[in-house]
C-alpha positions in Angstrom: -26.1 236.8 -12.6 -22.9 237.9 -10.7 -20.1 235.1 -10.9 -18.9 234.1 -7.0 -15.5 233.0 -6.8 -16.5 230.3 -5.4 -18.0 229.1 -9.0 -14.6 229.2 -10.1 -13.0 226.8 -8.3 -10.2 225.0 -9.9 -11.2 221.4 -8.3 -14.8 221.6 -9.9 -15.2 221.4 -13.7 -17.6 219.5 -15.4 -21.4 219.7 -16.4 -24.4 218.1 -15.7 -26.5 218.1 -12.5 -23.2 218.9 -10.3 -22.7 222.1 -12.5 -26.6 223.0 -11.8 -26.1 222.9 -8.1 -23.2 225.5 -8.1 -25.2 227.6 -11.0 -28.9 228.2 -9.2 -30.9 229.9 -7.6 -28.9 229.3 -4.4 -25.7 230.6 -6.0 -26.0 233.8 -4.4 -25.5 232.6 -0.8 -23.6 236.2 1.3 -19.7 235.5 1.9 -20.4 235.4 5.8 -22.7 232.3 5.4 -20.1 230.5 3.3 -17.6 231.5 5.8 -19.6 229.9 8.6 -20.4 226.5 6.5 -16.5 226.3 6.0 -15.9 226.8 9.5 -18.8 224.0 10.8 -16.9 221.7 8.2 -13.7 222.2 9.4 -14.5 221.7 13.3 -15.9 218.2 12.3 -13.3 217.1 9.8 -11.6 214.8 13.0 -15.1 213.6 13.3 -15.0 209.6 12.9 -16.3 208.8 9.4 -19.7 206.9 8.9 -19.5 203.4 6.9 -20.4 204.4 3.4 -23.9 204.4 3.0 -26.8 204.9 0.4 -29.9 207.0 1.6 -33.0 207.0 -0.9 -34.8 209.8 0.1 -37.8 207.8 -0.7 -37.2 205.4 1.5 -37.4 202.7 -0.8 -37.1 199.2 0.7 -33.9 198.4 -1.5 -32.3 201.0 1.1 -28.9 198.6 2.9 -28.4 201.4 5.6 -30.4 203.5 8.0 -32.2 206.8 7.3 -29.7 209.6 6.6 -28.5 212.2 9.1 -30.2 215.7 9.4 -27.0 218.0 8.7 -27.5 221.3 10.0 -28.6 223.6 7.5 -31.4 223.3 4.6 -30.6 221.6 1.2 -29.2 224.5 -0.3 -26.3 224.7 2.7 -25.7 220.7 1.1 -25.1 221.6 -2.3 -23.5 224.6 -1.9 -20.9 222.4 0.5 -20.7 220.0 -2.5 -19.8 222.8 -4.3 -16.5 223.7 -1.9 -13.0 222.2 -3.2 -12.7 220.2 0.7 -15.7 218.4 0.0 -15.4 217.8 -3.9 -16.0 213.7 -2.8 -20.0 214.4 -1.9 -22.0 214.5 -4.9 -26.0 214.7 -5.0 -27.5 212.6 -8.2 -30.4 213.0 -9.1 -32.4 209.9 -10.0 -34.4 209.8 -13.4 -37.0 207.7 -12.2 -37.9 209.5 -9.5 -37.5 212.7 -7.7 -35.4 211.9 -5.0 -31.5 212.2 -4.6 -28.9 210.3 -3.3 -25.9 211.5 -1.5 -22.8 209.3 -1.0 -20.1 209.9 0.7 -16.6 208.9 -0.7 -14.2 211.1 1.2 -14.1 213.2 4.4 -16.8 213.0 7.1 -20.1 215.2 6.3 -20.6 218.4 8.1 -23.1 218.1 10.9 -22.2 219.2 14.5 -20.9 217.1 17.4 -23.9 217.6 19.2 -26.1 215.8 16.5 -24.7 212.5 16.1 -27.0 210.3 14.1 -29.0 207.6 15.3 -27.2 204.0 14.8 -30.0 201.7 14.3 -29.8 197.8 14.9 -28.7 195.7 12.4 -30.6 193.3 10.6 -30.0 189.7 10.7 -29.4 189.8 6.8 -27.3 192.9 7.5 -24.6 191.3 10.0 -21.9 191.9 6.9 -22.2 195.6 6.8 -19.9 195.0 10.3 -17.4 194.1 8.3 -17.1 197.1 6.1 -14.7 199.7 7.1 -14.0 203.0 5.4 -11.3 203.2 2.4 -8.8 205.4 4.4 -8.5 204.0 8.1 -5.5 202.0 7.6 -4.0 205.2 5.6 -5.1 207.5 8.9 -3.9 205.0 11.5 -4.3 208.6 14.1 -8.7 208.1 13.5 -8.5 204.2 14.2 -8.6 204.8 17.8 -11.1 207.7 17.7 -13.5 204.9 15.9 -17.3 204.1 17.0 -17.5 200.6 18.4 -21.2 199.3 16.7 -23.1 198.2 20.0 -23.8 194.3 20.6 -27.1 193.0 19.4 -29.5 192.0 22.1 -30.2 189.0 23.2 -28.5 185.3 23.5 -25.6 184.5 20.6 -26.5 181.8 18.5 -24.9 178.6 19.0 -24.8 177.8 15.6 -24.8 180.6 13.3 -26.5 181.2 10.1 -25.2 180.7 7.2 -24.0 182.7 4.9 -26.1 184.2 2.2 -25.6 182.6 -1.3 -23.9 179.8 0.9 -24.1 176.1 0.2 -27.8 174.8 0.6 -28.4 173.1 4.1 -28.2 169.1 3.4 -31.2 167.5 5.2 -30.1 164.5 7.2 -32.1 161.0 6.4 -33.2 158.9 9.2 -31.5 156.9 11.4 -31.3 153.4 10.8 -29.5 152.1 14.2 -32.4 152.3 16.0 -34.1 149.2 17.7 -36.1 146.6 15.2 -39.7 147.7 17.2 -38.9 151.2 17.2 -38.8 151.4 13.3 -41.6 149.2 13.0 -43.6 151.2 15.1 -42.1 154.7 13.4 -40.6 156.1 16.5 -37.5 157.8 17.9 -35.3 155.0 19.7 -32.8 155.8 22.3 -30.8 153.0 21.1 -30.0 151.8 24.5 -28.4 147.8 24.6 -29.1 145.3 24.9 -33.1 146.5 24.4 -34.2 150.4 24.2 -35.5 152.4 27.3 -38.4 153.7 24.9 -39.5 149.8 24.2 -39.6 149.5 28.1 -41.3 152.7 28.8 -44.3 151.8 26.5 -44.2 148.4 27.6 -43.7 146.6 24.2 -41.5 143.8 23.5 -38.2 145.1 22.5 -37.1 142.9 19.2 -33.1 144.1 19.7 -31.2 145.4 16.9 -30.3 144.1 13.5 -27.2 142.8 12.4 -24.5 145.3 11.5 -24.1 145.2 7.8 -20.3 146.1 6.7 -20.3 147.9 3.6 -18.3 145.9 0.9 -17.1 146.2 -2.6 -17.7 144.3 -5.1 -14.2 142.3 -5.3 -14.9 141.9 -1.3 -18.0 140.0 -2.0 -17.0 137.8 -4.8 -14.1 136.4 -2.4 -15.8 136.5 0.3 -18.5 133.8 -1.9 -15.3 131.9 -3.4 -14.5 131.1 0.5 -17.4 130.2 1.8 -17.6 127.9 -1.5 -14.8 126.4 -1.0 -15.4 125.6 3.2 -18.6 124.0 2.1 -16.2 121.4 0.5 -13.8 121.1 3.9 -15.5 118.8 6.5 -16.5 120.5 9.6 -16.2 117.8 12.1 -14.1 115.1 13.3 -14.5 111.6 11.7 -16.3 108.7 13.9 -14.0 107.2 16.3 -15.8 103.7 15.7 -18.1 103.3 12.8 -21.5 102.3 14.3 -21.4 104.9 17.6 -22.2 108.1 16.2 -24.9 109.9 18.7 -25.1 110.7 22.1 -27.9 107.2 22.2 -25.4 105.6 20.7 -23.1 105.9 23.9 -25.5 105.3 26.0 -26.1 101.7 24.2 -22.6 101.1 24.4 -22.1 101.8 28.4 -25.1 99.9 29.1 -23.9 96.8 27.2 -20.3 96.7 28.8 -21.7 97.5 32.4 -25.1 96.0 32.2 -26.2 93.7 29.6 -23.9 91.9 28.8 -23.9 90.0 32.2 -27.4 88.2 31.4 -26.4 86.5 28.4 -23.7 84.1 29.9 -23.0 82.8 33.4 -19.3 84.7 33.4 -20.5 88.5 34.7 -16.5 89.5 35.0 -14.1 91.2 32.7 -13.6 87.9 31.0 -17.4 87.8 29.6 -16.9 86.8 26.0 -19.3 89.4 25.0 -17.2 92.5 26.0 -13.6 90.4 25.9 -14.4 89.0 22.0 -17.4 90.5 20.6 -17.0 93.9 21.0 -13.0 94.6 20.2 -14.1 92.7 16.9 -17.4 94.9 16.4 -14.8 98.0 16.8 -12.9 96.5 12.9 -16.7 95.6 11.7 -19.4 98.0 11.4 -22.4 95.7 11.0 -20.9 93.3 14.5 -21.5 97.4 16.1 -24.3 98.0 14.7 -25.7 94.5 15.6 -24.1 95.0 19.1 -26.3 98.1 19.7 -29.5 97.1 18.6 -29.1 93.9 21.1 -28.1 96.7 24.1 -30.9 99.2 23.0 -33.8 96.5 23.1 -32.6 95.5 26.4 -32.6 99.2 27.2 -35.9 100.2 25.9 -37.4 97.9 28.0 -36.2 99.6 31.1 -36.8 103.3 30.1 -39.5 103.3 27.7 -38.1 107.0 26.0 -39.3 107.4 22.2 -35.7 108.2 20.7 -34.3 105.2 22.2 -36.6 103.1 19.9 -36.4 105.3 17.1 -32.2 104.5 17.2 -32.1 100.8 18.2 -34.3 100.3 14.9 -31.8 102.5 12.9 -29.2 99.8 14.3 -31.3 97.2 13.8 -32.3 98.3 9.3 -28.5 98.8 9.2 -27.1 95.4 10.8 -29.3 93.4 8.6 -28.4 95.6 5.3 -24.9 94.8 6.1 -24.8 91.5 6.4 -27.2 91.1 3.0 -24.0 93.1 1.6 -21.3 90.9 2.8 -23.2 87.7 1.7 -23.9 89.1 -1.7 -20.0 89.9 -1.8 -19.2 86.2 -1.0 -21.4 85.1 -3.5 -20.1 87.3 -6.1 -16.1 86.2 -5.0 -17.4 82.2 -4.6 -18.6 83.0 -8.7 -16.5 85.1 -9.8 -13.2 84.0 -8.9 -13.6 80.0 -9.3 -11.1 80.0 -12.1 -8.6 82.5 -10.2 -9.1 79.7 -6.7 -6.9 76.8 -8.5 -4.0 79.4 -8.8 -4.2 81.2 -6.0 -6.6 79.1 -3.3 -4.7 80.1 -0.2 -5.1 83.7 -1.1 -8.9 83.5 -1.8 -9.3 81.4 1.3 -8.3 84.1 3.4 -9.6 86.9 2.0 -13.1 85.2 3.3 -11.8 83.9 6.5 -10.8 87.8 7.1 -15.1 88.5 6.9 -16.7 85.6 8.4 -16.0 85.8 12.2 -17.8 89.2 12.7 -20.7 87.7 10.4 -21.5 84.7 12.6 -21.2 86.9 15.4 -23.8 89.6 13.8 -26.1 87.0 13.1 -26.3 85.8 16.5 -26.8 88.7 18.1 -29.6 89.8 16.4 -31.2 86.0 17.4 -30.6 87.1 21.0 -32.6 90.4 20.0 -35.2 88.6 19.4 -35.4 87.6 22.8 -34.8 90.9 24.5 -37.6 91.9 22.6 -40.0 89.2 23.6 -41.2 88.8 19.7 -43.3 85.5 19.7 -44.0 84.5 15.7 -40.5 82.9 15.5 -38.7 86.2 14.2 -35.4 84.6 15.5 -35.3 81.6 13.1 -33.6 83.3 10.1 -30.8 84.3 12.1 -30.5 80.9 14.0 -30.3 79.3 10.4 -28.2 82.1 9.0 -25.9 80.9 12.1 -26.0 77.7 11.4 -25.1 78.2 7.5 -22.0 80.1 8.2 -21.0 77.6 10.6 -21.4 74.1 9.1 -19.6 76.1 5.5 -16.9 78.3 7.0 -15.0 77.2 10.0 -14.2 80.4 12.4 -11.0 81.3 12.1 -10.4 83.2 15.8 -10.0 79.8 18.4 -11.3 81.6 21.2 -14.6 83.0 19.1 -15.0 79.8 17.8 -15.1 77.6 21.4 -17.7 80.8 21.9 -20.3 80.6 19.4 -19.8 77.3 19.2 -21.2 76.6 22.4 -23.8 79.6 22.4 -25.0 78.1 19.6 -25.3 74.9 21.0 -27.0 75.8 23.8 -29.8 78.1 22.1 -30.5 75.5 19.1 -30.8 72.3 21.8 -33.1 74.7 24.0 -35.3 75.5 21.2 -36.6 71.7 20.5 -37.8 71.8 23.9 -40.4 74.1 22.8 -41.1 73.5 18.7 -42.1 70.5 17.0 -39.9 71.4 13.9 -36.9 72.5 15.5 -34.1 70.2 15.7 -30.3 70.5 16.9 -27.8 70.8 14.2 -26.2 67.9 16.3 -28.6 65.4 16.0 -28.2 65.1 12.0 -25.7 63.4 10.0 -22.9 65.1 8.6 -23.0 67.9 11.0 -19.6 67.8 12.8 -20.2 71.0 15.2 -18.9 69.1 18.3 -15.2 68.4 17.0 -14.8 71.9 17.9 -15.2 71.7 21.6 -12.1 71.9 23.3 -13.2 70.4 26.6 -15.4 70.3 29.4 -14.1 72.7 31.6 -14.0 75.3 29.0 -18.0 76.5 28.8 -19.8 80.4 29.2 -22.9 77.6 28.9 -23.5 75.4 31.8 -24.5 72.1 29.9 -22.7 72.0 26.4 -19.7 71.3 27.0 -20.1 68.9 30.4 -21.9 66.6 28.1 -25.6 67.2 29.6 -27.0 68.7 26.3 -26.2 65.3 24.6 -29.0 63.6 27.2 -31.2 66.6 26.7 -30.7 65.9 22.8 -31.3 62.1 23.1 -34.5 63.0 25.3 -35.7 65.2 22.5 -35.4 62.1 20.3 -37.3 59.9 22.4 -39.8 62.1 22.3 -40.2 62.8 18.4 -40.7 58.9 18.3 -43.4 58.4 21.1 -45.4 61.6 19.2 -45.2 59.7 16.1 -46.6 56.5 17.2 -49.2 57.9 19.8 -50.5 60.1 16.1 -51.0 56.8 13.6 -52.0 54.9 16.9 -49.7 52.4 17.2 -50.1 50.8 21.2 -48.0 51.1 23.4 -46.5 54.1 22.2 -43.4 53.6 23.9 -42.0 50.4 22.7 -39.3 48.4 24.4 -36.4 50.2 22.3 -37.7 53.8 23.7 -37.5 52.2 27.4 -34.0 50.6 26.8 -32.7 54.0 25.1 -34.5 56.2 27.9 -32.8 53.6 30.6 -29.6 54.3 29.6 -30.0 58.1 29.8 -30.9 58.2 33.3 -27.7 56.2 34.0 -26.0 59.3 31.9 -27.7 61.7 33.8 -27.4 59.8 37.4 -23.4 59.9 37.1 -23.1 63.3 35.6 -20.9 65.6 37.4 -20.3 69.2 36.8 -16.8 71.2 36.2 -17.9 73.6 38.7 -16.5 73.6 42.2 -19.1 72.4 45.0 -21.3 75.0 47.0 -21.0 77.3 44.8 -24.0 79.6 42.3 -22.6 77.7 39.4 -22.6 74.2 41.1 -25.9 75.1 42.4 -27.3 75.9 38.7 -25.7 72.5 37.3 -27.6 70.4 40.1 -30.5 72.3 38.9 -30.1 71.3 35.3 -29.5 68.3 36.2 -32.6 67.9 37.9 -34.6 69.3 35.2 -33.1 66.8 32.8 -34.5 64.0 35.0 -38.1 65.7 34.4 -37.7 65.8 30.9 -36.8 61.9 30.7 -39.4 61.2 33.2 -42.3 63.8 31.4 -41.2 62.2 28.4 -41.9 58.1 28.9 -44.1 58.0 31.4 -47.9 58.8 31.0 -49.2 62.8 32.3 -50.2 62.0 36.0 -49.1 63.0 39.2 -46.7 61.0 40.9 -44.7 61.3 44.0 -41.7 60.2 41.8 -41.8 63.9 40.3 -43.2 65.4 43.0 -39.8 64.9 45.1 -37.8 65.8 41.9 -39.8 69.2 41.2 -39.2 70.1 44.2 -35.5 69.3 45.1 -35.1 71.4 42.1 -37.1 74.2 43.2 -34.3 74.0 46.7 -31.4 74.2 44.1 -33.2 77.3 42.8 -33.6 78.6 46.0 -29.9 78.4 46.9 -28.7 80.8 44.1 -28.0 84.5 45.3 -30.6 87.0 43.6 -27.5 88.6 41.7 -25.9 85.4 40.7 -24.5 85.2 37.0 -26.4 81.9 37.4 -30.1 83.5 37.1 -28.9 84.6 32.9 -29.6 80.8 32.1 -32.6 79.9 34.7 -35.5 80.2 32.1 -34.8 76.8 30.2 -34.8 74.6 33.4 -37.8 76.6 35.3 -39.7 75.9 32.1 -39.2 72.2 32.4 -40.2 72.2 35.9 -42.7 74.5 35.9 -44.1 72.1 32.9 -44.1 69.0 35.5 -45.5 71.3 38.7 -48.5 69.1 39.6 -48.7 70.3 43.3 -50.3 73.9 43.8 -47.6 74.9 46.2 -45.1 74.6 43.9 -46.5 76.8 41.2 -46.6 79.4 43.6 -42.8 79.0 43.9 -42.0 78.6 40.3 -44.4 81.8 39.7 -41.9 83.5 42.1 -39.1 82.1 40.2 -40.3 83.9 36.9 -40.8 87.1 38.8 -37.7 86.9 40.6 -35.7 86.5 37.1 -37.7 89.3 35.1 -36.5 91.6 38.0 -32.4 90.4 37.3 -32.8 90.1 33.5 -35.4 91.7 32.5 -35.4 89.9 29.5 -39.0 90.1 27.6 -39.3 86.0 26.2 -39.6 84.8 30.0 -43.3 86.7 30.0 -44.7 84.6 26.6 -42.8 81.5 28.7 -44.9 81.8 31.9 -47.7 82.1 30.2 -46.7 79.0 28.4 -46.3 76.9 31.9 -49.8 78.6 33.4 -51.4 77.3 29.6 -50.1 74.1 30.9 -51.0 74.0 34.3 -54.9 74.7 33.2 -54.6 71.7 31.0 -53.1 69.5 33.8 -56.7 70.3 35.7 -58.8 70.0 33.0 -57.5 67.2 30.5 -54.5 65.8 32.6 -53.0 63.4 29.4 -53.0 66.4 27.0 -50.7 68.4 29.7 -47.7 66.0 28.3 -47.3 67.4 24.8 -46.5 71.2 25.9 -45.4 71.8 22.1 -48.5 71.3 20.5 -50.1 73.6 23.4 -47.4 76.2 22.4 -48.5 75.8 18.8 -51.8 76.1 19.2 -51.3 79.6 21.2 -49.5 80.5 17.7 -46.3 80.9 19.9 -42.7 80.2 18.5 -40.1 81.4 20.7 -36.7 80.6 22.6 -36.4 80.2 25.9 -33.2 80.4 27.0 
């Protein structure tokens, strides 16, 4: 075979494949179709150059760029053009495994002509980074950078977000959210997490449940101290200590209100700001719990009575447990000191002494209250007697140590203990026995909260009381008459007492009015008591001049607190029909001021007494034994 020059060319040396294209069959190409080749090559050497690319001639799908261009010419016009010095850069491999070839280009741009420009195909989505490539030698040939083929715009919209990268990090998958609304993740659907309740909840018509509590994340150090101070605020107190011990709830004020504005005007005839019920007995119950709670029970029985609400009962029964528990304390401390300290007394008496008198004043006081309780509850089996004793213990052993308590409860309890042996036949003034020396405390007759004690008209009523203990006893073993000569001389004498008894109080007045009717009632009580159970003329007129003395007393009158005791005693002696309808009217018109429950069990008394009077006329006398045969035991004052 003829060696070409062109088979010589210093740039190609070598063996192998490359060598084999220069050596074949298509070695013996004429000079004139080499020349032309070089030419077409060198008219499209300031051709832009193609991104380097890999064709398979296979077309296997490993291929990264688009099918190959058709360069003019067959496949010998490629090799031998791989064979010329200019385009030393194109080799054609041939592939072991198969028998296609692949052509890369490295250097200048292939020869094709300008009228056959290949096909650019769209990229691939997987294929946007071939964009980026650019050939080796642009920014070494900055003249070809603006002779450069723009790669048209894919079609259609942008992405918003773009994908990422291949080999990128993996897309994290978002958990639910867990702000939505309580019923929305019950239910397992999307909430719109609209406040204060979702628009999705109110679409659907369900009950929107809100949203739960924010939780703040916290480390561990933050939760141990957040535990240490909540631990140690359980220990602080919250609120503010009791003002007064014994006024603790909201009932609580409401006992205390009505007892200064209300109550405490229907236990004594003063209704003013000098009532020794609001001026004494309450600025001591504000030093002495169990005086409060004492003082509270008394207003909330009073107060039940008018508004019959559940938790007003429930509270004046916590009052009255706790009054009683105090005073069992205090008198189980006086016991212990009396004991305890007998041999400490002879060195130090003074000192003991008034570490007792410092206790007993608010005791008395408790223990009287909770006798007029008794009353405002209407309780009928005698419930006040342990208090009336417990008063009358405490009195007769410890002398009050306050002057203006003492003239009080002296006289209250005076009045209460004479008033109750008009209706027991076991219940007899502390007065009336020996060694009691209760009236060396009164200070005088014009002092008195009491009409009666004082003045001297409780004495008769007293005297009257004994008169009538005797003629009981001798009408039982039968002696005849039973009132003897000494009963008539004694009861003589007392209706001179009571003829010539005058009254502190100024004339025409409520309170003058009230003493005229006590006075009048007295009269009844001697007259009931010696003469035989009949009706007379004698206590006709005096039934009825005190039913005009009753009628004289305004219906708002401090008077009407102590009306009960003489209304009983008249009403007791009402033979005429006409005057029961009036004393009837009494008793109605003083539940309405009072309302004080014992004058219901003491009308029914007097109507007890009024059938007996029309049945068995000499039984009507004895009232007390009727009143113990109902099972009654009550005061009426």
């Amino acid at each position: 075979m003829q060696n070409s020059p062109f088979l010589t060319h210093p740039h190609f040396t070598g063996s192998g494949p490359d060598l084999e294209a220069c050596s074949g069959p298509s070695s013996d190409l004429s000079i004139s179709t080499l020349a032309d080749i070089t030419a077409t090559a060198t008219a499209h050497r300031s051709l832009p150059r193609a991104s380097t690319s890999s064709t398979s001639a296979s077309g296997s799908p490993d291929d990264t760029s688009s099918e190959s261009p058709d360069w003019p010419g067959d496949s010998v016009d490629r090799t031998l053009n791989d064979c010329d010095a200019p385009y030393s850069h194109y080799r054609l491999s041939h592939r072991p495994d198969s028998s296609s070839y692949s052509s890369t280009w490295v250097g200048a741009a292939p020869p094709f002509d300008s009228d056959d420009l290949p096909k650019i195909e769209e990229l691939d989505e997987h294929e946007g980074d071939i964009q980026r490539i650019q050939p080796a030698d642009v920014e070494a040939q900055g003249q070809s950078s603006a002779a450069s083929v723009a790669v048209p715009r894919k079609r259609g919209r942008p992405r918003k977000h773009p994908l990422p990268t291949p080999g990128g990090q993996a897309k994290v998958t978002k958990g639910r959210s867990k702000t939505g609304c309580i019923t929305c993740r019950r239910r397992k659907k999307k909430c719109d997490e609209t406040k204060p309740a979702c628009l999705n909840c109110q679409k659907n018509a369900v009950v929107c449940e809100g949203y739960p509590p924010k939780e703040i994340w916290k480390s561990g150090r933050q939760r141990m101290a957040d535990a240490a101070r909540t631990q140690s605020m359980a220990v602080v107190p919250r609120g503010l200590p009791l003002l007064i011990d014994g006024i603790e709830t909201e009932i609580d004020r409401r006992f205390l209100d009505h007892f200064v504005y209300g109550f405490s005007r229907v236990l004594t005839l003063i209704n003013d700001d000098s009532n020794p019920f609001k001026e004494i007995l309450l600025p001591m119950a504000t030093q002495h719990r169990g005086l409060m709670h004492s003082l509270m029970c008394l207003s909330g029985s009073h107060l039940s009575g008018l508004d019959p609400e559940p938790k007003l009962k429930e509270r004046k029964y916590h009052h009255f447990h706790r009054a009683i528990q105090d005073l069992k304390d205090n008198i189980t401390v006086r016991s212990s000191r009396t004991t305890g300290v007998s041999e400490d007394t002879e060195a130090a008496p003074d000192t003991h002494q008034e570490e007792e008198l410092l206790v007993e004043d608010p005791i008395i006081a408790s223990t009287i209250a909770l006798s007029l309780n008794t009353i405002c509850e209407g309780e009928t089996n005698g419930e006040y007697r342990p208090h009336m004793d417990a008063a009358r213990y405490l009195l007769l052993s410890q002398q009050p140590r306050n002057e203006k308590f003492r003239q009080f409860i002296v006289e209250f309890f005076q009045y209460h203990d004479i008033s109750n042996a008009l209706t027991s036949l076991d219940r007899r003034p502390a007065m009336m026995q020996e060694g009691l020396r209760l009236p060396d405390f009164v200070p005088g007759a014009q002092a008195g909260n009491f009409l009666g004690v004082f003045d001297g008209l409780f004495n008769y009523i007293s005297q009257i009381t004994q008169l009538r203990d005797r003629i009981r006893q001798r009408f039982n073993e039968g002696y005849e008459p039973a009132v003897d000569y000494q009963t008539l001389s004694e009861a003589v004498q007392i209706d001179t007492a009571i003829r010539t008894w005058r009254t502190s109080h100024d004339e025409e007045t409520p309170n003058w009015y009230l003493a005229q009717l006590y006075r009048q009632s007295t009269w009844v009580y001697l007259y009931r008591t010696i003469r035989p159970s009949r009706p007379s003329e004698k206590i006709s007129q005096v039934v009825e001049d005190g039913l005009a003395y009753l009628d004289l007393l305004p219906q708002d009158a401090g008077a009407y607190s102590i009306v009960l005791m003489p209304l009983f005693l008249l009403g007791c002696s009402a033979f005429v029909p006409k005057q029961r309808e009036r004393i009837a009217q009494g008793f109605e018109t003083l539940k309405s001021y009072s309302n004080l429950r014992n004058i219901e069990p003491a009308f029914q008394v007097v109507s007890r007494v009024w059938e007996v009077m029309d049945t068995k006329t000499e039984d009507s006398w004895d009232w007390e034994k009727i009143i113990q045969e109902m099972n009654m035991d009550f005061l009426i004052t």
